[in-house]
C-alpha positions as CSV (number, residue, x, y, z in Angstrom):
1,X,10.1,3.0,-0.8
2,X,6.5,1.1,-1.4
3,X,5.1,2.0,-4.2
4,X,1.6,1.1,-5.2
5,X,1.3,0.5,-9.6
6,X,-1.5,0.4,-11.8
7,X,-2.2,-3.4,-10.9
8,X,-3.9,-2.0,-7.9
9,X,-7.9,-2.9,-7.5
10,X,-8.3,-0.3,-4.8
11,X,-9.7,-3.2,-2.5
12,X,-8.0,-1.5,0.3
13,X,-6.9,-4.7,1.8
14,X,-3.8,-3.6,2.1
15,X,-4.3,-0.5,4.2
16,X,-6.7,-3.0,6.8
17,X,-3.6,-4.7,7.4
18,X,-1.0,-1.4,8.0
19,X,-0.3,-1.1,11.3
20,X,0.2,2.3,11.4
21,X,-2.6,3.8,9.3
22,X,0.0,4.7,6.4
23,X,-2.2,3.4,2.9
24,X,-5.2,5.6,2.2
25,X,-7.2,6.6,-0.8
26,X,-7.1,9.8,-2.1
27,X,-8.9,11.2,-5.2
28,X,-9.7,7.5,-5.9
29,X,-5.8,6.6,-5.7
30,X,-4.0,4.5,-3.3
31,X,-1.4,6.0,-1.6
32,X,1.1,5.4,1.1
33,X,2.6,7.6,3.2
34,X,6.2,7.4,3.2
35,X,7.0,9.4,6.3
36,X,4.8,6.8,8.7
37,X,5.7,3.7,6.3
38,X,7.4,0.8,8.2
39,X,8.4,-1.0,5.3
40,X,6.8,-4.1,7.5
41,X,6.0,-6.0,4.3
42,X,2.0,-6.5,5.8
43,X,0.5,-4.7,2.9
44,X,2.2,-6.1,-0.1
45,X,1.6,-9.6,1.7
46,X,-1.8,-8.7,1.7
47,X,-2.4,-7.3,-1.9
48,X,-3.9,-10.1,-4.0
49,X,-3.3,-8.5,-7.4
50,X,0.6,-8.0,-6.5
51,X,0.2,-4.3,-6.9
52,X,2.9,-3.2,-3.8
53,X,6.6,-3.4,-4.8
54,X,9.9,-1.5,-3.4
55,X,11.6,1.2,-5.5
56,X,14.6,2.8,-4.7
């Protein structure tokens, strides 16, 4: 599982790059959806301040 810490900026770069849709903000939190998650790698990639990491 993706899991999003506390290093996150809320850029949202990450969700421009999903390619199915599964980061979104929510009550000024980054989330993402595990159910649609690919675990593609895109969005960690993408996240400058090396917020996105797996968790088991």
């Amino acid at each position: 599982m993706k899991v999003i810490s506390e290093k996150c900026k809320k850029c949202l770069e990450c969700a421009e790059v999903c390619p199915v849709g599964a980061i979104s903000k929510k009550n000024d939190v980054v989330v993402i959806d595990k159910d649609i998650c690919l675990s593609c790698g895109c969005c960690a990639s993408a996240c400058t301040s090396d917020a996105i990491s797996y968790e088991d």
